[in-house]
PDB file with SEQRES, HELIX, SHEET and CRYST1 records, atoms N, CA, C and O in Angstrom:
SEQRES   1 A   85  UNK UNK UNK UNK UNK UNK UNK UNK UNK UNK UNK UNK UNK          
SEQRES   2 A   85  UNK UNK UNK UNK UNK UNK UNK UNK UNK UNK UNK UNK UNK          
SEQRES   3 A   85  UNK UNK UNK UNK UNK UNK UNK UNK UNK UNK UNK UNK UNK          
SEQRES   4 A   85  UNK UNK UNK UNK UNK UNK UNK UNK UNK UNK UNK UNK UNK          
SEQRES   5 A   85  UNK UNK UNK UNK UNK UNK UNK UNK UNK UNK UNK UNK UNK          
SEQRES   6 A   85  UNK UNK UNK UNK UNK UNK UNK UNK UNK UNK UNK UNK UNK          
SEQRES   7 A   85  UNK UNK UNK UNK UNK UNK UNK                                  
HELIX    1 AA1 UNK A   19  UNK A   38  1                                  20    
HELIX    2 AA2 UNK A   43  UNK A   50  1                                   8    
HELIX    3 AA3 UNK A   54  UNK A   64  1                                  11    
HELIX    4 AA4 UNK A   69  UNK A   84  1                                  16    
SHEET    1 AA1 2 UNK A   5  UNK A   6  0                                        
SHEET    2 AA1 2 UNK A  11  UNK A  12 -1                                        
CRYST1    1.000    1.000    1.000  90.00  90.00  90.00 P 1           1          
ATOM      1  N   UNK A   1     -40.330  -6.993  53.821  1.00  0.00           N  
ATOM      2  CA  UNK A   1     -41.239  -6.102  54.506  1.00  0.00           C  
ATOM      3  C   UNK A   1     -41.671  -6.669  55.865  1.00  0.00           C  
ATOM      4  O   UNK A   1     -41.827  -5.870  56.788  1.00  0.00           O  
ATOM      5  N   UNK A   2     -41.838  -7.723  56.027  1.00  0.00           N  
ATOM      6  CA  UNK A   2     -42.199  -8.699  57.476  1.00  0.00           C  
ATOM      7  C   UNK A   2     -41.326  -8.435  58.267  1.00  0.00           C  
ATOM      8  O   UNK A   2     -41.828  -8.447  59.391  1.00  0.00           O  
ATOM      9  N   UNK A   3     -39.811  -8.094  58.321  1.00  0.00           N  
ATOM     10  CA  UNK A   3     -38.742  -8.225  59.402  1.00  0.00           C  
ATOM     11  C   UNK A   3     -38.575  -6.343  59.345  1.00  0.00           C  
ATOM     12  O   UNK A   3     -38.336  -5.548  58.436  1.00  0.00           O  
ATOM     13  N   UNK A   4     -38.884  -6.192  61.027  1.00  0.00           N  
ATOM     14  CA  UNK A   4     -38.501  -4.915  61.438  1.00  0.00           C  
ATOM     15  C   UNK A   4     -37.157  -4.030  60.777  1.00  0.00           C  
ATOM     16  O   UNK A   4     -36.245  -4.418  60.046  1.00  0.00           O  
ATOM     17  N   UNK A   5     -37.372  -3.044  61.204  1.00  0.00           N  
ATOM     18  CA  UNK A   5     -35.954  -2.368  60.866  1.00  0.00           C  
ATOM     19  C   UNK A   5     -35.937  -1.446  62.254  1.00  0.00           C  
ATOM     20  O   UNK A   5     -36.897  -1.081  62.932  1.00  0.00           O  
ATOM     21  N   UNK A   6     -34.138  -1.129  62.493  1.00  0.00           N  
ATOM     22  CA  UNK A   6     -34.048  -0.557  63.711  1.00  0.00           C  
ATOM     23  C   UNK A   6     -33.424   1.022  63.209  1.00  0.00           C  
ATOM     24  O   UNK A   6     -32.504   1.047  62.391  1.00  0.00           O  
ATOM     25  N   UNK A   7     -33.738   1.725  63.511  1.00  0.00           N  
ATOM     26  CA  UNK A   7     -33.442   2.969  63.232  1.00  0.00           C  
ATOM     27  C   UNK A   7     -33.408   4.244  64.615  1.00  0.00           C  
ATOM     28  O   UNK A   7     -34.359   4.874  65.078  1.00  0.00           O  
ATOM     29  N   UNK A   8     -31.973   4.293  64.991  1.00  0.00           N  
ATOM     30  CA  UNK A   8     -32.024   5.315  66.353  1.00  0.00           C  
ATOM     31  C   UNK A   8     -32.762   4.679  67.843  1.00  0.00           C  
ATOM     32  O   UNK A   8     -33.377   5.246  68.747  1.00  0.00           O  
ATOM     33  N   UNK A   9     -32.379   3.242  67.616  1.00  0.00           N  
ATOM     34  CA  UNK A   9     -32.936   2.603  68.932  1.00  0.00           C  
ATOM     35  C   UNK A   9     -34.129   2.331  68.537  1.00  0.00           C  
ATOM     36  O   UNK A   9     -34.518   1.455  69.309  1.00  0.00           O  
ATOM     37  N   UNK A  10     -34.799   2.520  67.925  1.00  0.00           N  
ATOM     38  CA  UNK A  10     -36.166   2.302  67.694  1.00  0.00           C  
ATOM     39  C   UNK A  10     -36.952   1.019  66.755  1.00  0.00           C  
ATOM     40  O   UNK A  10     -36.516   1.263  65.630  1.00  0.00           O  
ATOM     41  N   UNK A  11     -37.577   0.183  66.659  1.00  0.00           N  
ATOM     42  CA  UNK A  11     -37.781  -1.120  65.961  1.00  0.00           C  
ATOM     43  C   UNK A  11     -39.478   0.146  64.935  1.00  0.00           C  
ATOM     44  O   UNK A  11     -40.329   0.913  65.386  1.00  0.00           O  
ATOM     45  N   UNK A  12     -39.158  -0.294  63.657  1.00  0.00           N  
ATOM     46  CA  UNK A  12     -40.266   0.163  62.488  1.00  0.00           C  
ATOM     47  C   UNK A  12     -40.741  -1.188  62.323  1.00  0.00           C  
ATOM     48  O   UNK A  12     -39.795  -1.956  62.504  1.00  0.00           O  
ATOM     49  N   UNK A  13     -41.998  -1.911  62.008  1.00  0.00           N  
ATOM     50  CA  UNK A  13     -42.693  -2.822  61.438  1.00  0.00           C  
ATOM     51  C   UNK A  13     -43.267  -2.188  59.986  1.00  0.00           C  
ATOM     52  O   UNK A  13     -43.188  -1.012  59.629  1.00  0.00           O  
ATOM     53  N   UNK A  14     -43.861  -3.299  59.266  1.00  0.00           N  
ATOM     54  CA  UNK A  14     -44.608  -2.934  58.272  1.00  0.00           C  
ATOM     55  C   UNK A  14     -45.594  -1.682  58.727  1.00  0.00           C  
ATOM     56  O   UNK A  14     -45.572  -0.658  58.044  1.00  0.00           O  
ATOM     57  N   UNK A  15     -46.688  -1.793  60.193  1.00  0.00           N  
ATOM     58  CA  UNK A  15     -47.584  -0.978  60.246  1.00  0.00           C  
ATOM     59  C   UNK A  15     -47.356   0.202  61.046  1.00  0.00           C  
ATOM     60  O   UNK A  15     -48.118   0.863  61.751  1.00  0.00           O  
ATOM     61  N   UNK A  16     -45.834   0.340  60.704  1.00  0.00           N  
ATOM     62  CA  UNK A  16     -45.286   1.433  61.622  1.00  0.00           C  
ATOM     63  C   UNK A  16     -46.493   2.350  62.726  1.00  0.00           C  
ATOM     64  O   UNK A  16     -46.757   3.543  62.575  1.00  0.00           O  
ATOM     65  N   UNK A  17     -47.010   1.578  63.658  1.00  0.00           N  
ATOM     66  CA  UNK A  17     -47.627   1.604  64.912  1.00  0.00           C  
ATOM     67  C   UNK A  17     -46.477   1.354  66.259  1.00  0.00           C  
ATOM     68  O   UNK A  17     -45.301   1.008  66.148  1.00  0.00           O  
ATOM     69  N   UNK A  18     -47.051   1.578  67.213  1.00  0.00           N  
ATOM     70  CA  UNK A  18     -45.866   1.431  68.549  1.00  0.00           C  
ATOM     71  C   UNK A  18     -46.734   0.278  69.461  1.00  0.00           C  
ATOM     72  O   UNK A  18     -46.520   0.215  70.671  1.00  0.00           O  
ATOM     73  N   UNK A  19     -47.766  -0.668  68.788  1.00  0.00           N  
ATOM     74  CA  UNK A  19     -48.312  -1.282  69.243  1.00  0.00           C  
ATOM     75  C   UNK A  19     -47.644  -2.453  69.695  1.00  0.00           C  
ATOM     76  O   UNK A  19     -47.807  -2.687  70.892  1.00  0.00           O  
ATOM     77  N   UNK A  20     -46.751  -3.458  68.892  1.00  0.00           N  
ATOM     78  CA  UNK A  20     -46.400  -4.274  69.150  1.00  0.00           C  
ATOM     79  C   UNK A  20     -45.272  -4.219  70.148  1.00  0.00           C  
ATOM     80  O   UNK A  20     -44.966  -5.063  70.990  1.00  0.00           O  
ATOM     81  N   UNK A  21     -44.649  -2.915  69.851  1.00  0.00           N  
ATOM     82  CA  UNK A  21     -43.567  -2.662  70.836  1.00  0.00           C  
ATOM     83  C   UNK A  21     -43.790  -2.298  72.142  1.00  0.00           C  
ATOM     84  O   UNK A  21     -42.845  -2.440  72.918  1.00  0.00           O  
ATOM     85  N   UNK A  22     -45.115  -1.738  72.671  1.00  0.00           N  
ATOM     86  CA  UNK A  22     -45.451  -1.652  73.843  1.00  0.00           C  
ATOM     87  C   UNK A  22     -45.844  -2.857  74.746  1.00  0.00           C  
ATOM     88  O   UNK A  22     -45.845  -2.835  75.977  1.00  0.00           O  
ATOM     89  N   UNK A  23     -46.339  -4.415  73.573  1.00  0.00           N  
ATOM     90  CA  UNK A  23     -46.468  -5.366  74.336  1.00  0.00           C  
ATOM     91  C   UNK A  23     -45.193  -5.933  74.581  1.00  0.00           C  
ATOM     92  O   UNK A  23     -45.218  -6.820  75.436  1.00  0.00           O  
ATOM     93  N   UNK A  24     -43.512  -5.554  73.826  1.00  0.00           N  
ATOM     94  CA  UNK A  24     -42.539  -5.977  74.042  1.00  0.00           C  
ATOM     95  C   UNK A  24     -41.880  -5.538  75.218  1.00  0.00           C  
ATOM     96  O   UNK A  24     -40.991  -6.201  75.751  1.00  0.00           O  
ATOM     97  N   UNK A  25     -42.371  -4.203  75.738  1.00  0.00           N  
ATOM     98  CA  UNK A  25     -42.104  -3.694  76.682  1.00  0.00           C  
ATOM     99  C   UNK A  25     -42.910  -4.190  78.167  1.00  0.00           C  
ATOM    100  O   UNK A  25     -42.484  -4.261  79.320  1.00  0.00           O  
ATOM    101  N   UNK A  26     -44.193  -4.477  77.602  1.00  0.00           N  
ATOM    102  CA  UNK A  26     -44.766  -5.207  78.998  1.00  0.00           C  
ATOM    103  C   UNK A  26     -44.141  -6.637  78.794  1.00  0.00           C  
ATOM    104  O   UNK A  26     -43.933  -7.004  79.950  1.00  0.00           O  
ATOM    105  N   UNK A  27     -43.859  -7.325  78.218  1.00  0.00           N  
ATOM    106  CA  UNK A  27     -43.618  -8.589  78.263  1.00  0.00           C  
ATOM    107  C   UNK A  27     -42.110  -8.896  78.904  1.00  0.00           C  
ATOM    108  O   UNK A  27     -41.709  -9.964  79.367  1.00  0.00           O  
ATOM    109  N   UNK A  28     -41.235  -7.334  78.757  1.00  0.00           N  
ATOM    110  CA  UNK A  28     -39.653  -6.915  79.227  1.00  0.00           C  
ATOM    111  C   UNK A  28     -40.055  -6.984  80.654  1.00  0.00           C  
ATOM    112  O   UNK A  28     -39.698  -7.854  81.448  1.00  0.00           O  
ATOM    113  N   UNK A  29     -40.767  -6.064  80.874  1.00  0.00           N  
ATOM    114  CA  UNK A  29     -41.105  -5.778  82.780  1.00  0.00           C  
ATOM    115  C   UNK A  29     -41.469  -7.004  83.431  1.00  0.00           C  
ATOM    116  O   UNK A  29     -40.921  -7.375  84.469  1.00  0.00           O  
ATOM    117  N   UNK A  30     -42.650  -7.835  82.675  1.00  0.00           N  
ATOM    118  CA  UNK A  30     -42.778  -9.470  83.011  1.00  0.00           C  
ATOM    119  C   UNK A  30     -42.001 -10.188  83.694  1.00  0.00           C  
ATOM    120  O   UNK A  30     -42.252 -10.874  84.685  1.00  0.00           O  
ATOM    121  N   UNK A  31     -40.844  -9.988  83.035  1.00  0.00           N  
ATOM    122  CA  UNK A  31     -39.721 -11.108  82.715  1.00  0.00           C  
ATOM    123  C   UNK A  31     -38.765 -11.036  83.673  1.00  0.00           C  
ATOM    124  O   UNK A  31     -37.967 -11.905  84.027  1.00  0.00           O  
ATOM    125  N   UNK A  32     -38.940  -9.730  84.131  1.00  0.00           N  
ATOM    126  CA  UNK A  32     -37.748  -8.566  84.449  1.00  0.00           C  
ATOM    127  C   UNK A  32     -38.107  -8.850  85.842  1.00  0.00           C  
ATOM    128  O   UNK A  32     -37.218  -9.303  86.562  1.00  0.00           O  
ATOM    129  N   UNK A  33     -39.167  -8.672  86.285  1.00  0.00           N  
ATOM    130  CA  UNK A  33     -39.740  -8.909  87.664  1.00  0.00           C  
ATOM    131  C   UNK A  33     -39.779 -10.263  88.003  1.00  0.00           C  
ATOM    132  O   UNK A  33     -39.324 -10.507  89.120  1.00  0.00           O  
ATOM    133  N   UNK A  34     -40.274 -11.400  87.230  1.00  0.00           N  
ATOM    134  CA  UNK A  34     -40.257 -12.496  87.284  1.00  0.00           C  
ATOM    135  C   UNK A  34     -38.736 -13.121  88.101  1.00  0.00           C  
ATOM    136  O   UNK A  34     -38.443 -13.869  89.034  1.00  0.00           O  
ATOM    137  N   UNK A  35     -37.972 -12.172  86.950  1.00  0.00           N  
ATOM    138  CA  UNK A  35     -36.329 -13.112  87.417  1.00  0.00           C  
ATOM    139  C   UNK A  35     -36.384 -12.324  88.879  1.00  0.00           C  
ATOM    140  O   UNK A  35     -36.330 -12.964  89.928  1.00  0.00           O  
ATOM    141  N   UNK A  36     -36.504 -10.778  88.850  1.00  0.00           N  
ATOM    142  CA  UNK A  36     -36.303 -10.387  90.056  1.00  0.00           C  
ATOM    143  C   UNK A  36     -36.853 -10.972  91.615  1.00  0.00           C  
ATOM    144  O   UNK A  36     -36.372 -10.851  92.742  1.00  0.00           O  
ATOM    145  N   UNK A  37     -38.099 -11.664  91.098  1.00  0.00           N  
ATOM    146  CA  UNK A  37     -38.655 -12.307  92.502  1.00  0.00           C  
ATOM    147  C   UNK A  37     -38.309 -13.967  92.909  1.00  0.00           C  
ATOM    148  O   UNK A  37     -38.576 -14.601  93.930  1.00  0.00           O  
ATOM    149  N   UNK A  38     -37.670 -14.325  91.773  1.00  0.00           N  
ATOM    150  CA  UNK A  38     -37.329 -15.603  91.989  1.00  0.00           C  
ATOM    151  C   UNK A  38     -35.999 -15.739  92.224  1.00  0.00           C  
ATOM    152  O   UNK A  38     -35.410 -16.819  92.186  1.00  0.00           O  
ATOM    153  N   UNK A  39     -35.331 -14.325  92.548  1.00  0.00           N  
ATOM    154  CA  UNK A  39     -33.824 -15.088  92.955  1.00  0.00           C  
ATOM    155  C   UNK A  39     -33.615 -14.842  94.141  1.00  0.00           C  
ATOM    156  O   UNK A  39     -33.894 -13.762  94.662  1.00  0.00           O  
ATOM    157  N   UNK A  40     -33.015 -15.961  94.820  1.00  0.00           N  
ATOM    158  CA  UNK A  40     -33.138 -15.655  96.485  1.00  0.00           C  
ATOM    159  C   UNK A  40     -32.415 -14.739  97.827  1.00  0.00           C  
ATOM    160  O   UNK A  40     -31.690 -15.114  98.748  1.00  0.00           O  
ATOM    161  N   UNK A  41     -33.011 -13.296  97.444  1.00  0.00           N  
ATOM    162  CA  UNK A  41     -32.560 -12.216  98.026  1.00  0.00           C  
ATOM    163  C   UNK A  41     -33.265 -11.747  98.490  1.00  0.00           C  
ATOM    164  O   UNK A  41     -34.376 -11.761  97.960  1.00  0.00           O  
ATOM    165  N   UNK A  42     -33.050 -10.900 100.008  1.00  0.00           N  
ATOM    166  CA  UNK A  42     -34.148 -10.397 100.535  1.00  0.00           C  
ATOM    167  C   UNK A  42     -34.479  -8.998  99.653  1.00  0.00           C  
ATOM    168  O   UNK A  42     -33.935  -8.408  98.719  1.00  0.00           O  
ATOM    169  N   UNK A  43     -35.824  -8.782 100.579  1.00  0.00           N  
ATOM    170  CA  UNK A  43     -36.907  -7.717 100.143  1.00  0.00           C  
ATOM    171  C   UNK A  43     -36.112  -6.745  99.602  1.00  0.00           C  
ATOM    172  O   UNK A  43     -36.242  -6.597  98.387  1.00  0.00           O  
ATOM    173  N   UNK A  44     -35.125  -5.865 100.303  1.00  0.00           N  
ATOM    174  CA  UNK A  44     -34.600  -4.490 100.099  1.00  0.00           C  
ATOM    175  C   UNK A  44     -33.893  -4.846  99.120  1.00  0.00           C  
ATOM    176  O   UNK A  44     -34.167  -4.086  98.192  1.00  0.00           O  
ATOM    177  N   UNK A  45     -32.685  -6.018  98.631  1.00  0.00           N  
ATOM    178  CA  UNK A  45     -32.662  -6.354  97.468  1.00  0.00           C  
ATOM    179  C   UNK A  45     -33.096  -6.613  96.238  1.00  0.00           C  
ATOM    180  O   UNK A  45     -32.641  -6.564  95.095  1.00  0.00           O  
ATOM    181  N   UNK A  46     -33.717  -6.792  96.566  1.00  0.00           N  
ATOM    182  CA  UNK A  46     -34.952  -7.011  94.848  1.00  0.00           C  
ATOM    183  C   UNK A  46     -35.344  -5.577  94.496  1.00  0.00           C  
ATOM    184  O   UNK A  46     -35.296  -5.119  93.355  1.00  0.00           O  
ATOM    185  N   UNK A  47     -35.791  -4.818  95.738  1.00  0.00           N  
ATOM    186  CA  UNK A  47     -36.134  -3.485  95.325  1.00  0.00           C  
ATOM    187  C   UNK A  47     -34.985  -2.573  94.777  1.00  0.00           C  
ATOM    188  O   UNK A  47     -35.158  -1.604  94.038  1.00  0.00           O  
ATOM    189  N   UNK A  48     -33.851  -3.007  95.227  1.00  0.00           N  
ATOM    190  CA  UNK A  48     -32.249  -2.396  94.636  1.00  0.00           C  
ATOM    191  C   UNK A  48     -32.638  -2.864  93.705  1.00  0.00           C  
ATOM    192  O   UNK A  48     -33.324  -1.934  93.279  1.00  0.00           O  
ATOM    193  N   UNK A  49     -32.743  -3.666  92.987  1.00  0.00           N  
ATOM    194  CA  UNK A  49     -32.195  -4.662  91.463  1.00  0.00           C  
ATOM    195  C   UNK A  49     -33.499  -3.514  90.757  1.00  0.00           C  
ATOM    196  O   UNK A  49     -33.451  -2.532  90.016  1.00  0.00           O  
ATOM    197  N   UNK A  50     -34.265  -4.037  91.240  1.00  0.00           N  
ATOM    198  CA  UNK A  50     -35.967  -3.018  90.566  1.00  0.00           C  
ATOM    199  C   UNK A  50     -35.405  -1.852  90.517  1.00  0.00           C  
ATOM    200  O   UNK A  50     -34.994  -1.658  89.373  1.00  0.00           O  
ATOM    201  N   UNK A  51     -35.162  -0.865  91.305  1.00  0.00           N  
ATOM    202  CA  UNK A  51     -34.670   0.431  90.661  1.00  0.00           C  
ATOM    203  C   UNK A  51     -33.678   0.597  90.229  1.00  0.00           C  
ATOM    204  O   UNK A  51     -33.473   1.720  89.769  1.00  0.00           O  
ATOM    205  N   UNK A  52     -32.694  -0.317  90.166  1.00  0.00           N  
ATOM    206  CA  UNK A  52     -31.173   0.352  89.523  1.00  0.00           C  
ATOM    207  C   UNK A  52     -31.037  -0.725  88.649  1.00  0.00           C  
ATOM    208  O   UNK A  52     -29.825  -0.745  88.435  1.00  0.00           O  
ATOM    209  N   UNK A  53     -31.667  -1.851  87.859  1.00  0.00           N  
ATOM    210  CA  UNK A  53     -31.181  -2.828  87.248  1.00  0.00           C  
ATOM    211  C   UNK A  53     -32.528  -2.695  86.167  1.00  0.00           C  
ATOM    212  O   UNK A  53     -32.221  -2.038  85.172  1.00  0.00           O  
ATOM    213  N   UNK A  54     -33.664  -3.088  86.165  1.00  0.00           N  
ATOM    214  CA  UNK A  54     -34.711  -3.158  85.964  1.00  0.00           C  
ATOM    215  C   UNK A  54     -34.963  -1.667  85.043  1.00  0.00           C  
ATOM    216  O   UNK A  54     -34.741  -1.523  83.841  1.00  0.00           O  
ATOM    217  N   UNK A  55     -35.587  -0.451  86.182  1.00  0.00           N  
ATOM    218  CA  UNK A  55     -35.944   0.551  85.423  1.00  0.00           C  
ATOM    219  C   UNK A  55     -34.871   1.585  84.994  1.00  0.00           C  
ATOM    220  O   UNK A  55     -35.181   2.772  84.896  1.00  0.00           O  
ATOM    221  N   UNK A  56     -33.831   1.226  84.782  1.00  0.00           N  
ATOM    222  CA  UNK A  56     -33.056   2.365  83.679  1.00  0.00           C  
ATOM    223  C   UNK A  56     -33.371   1.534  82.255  1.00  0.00           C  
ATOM    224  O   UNK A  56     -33.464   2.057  81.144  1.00  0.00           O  
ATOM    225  N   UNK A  57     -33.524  -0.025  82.595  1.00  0.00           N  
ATOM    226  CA  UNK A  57     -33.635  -0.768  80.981  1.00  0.00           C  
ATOM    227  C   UNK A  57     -35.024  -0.231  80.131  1.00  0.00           C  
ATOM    228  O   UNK A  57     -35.207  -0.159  78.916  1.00  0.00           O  
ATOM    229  N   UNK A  58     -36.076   0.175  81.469  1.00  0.00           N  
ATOM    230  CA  UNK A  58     -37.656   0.530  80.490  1.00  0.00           C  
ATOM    231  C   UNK A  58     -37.495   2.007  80.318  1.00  0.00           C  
ATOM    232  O   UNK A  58     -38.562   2.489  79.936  1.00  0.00           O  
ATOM    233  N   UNK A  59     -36.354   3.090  80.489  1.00  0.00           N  
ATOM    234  CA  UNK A  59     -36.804   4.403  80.641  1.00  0.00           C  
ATOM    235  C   UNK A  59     -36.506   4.773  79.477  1.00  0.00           C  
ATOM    236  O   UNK A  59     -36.969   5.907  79.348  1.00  0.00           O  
ATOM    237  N   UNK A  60     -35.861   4.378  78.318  1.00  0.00           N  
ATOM    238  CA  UNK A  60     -35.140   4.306  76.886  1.00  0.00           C  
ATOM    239  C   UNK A  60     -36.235   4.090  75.955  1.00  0.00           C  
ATOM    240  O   UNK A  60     -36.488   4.972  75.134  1.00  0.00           O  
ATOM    241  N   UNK A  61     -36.965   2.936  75.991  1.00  0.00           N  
ATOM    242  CA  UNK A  61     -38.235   2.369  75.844  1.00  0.00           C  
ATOM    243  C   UNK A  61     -39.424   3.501  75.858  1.00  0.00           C  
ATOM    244  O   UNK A  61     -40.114   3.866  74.906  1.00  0.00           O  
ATOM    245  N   UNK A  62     -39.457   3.915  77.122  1.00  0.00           N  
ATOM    246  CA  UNK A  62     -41.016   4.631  77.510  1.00  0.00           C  
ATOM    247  C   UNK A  62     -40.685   5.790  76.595  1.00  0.00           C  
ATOM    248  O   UNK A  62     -41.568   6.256  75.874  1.00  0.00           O  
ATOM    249  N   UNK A  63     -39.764   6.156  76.589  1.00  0.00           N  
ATOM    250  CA  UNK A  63     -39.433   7.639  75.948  1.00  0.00           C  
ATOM    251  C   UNK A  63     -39.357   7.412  74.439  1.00  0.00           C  
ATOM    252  O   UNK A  63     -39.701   8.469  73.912  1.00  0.00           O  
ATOM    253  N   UNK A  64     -39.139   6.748  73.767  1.00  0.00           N  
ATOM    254  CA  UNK A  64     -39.305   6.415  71.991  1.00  0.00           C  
ATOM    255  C   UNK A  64     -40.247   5.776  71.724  1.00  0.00           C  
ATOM    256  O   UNK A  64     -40.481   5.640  70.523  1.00  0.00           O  
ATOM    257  N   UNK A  65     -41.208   5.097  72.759  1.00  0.00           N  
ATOM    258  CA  UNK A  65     -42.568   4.644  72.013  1.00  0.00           C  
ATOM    259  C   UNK A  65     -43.693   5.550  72.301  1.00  0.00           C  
ATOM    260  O   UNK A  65     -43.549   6.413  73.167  1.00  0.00           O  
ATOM    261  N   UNK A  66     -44.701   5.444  71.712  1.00  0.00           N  
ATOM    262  CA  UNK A  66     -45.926   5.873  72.210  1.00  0.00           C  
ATOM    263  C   UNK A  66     -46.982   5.272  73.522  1.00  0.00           C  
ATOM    264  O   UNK A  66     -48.101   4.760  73.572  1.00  0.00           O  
ATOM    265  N   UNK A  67     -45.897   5.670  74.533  1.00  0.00           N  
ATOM    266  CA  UNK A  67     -46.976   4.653  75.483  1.00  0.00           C  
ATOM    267  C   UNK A  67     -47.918   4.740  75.904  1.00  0.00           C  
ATOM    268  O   UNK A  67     -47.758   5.778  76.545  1.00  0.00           O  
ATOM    269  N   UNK A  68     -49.345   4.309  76.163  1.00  0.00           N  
ATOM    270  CA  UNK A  68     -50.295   5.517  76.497  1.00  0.00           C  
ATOM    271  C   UNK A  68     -50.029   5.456  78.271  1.00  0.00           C  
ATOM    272  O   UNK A  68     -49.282   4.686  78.875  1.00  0.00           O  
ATOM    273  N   UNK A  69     -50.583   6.139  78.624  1.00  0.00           N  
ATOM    274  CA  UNK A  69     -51.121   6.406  79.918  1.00  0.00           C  
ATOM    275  C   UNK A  69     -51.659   5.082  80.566  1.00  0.00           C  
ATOM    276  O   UNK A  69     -50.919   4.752  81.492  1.00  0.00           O  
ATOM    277  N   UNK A  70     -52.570   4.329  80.405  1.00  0.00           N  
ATOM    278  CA  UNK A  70     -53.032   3.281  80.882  1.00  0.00           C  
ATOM    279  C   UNK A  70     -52.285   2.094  80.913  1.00  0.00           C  
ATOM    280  O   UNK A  70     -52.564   1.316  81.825  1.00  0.00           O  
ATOM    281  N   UNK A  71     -51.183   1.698  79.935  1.00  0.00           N  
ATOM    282  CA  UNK A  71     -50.424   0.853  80.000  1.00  0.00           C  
ATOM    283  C   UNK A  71     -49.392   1.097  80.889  1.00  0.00           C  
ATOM    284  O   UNK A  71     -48.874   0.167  81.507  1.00  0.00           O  
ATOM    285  N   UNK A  72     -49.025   2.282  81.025  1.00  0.00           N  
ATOM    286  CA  UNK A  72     -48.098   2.665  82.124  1.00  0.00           C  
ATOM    287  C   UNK A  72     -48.813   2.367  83.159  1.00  0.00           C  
ATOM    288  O   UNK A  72     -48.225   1.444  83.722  1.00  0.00           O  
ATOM    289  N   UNK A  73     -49.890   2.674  83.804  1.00  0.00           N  
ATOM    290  CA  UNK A  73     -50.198   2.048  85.250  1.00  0.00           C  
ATOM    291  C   UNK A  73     -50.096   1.021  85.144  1.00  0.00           C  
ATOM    292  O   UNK A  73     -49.170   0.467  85.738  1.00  0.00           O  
ATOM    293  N   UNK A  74     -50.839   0.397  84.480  1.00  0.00           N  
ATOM    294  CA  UNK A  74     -50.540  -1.005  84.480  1.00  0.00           C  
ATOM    295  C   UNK A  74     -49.376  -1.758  84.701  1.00  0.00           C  
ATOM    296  O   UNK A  74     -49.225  -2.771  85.384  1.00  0.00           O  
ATOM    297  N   UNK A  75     -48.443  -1.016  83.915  1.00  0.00           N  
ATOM    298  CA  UNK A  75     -46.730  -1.407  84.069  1.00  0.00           C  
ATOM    299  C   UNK A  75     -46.815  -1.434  86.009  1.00  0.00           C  
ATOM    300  O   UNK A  75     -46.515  -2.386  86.730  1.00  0.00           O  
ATOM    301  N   UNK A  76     -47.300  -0.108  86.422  1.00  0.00           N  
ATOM    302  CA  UNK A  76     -46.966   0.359  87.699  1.00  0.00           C  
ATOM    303  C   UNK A  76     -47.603  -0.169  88.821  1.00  0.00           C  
ATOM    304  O   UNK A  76     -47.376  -0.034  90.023  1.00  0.00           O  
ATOM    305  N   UNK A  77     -48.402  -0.764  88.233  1.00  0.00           N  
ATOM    306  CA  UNK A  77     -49.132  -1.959  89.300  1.00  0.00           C  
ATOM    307  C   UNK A  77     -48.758  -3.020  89.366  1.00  0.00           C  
ATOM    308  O   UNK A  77     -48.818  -3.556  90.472  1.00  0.00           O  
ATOM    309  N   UNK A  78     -48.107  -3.929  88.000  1.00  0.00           N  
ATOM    310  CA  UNK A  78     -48.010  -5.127  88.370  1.00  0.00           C  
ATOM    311  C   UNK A  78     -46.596  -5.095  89.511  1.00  0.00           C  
ATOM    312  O   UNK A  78     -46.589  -5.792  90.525  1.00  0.00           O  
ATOM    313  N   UNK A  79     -45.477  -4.190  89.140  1.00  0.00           N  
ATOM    314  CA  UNK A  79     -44.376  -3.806  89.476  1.00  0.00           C  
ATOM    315  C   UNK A  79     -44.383  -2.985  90.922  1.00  0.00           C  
ATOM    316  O   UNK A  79     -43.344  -2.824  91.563  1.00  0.00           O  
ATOM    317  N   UNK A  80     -45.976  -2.368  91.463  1.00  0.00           N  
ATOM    318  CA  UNK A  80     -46.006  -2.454  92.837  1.00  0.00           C  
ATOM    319  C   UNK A  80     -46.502  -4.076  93.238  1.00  0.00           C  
ATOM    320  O   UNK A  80     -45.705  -4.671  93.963  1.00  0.00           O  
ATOM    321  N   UNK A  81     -47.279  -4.549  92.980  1.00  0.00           N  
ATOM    322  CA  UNK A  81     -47.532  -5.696  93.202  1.00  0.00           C  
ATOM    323  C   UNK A  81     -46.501  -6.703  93.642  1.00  0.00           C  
ATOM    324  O   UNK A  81     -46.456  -7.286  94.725  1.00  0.00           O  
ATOM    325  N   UNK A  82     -45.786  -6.792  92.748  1.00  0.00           N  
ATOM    326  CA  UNK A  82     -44.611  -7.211  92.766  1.00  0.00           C  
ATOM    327  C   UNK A  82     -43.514  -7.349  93.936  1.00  0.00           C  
ATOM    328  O   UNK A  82     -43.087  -8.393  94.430  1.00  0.00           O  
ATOM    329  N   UNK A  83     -43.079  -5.658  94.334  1.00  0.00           N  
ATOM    330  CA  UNK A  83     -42.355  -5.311  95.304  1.00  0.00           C  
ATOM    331  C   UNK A  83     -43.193  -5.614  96.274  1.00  0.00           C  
ATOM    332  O   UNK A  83     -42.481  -6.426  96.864  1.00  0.00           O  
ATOM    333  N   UNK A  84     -44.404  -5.564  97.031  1.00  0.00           N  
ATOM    334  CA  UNK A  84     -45.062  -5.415  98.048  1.00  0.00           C  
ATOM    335  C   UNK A  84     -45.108  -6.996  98.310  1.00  0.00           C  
ATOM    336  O   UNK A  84     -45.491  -7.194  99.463  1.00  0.00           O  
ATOM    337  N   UNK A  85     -44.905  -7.907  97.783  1.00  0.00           N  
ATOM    338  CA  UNK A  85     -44.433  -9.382  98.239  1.00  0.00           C  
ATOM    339  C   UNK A  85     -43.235  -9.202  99.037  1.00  0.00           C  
ATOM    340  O   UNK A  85     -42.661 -10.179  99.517  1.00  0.00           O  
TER     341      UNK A  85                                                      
END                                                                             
């Protein structure tokens, strides 16, 4: 009962909630941006990688979990934040 199950792309836990999976998804964008700002390419590059590398991987994600509204800005701030370096 402790180890997920995947069913149609989707990860079930014991408390079949979309809680844990939404912090897997902020912790994806984290990571995602992280590598994106640390590899040494200019500006308009990173922003290529960010829209064509980056967000087709979270749009699969946003659409099978329950994301709320507020975590999405959030997504959308750190990820302007981000680019605007």
């Amino acid at each position: 009962m402790s180890s997920p199950i995947k069913c149609l792309g989707k990860w079930f836990d014991a408390s079949l909630q979309d809680r844990d999976n939404v912090r897997k998804l902020e912790q994806q964008v984290q990571d995602g941006l992280k590598k994106i700002d640390s590899c040494g390419l200019p500006g308009k590059f990173k922003a290529w990688l960010y829209q064509h590398a980056l967000l087709p991987r979270l749009i699969l994600p946003m659409m099978l979990y329950e994301v709320s509204g507020t975590a999405v800005e959030a997504l959308e701030r750190s990820a302007s934040r981000h680019l605007r370096k």
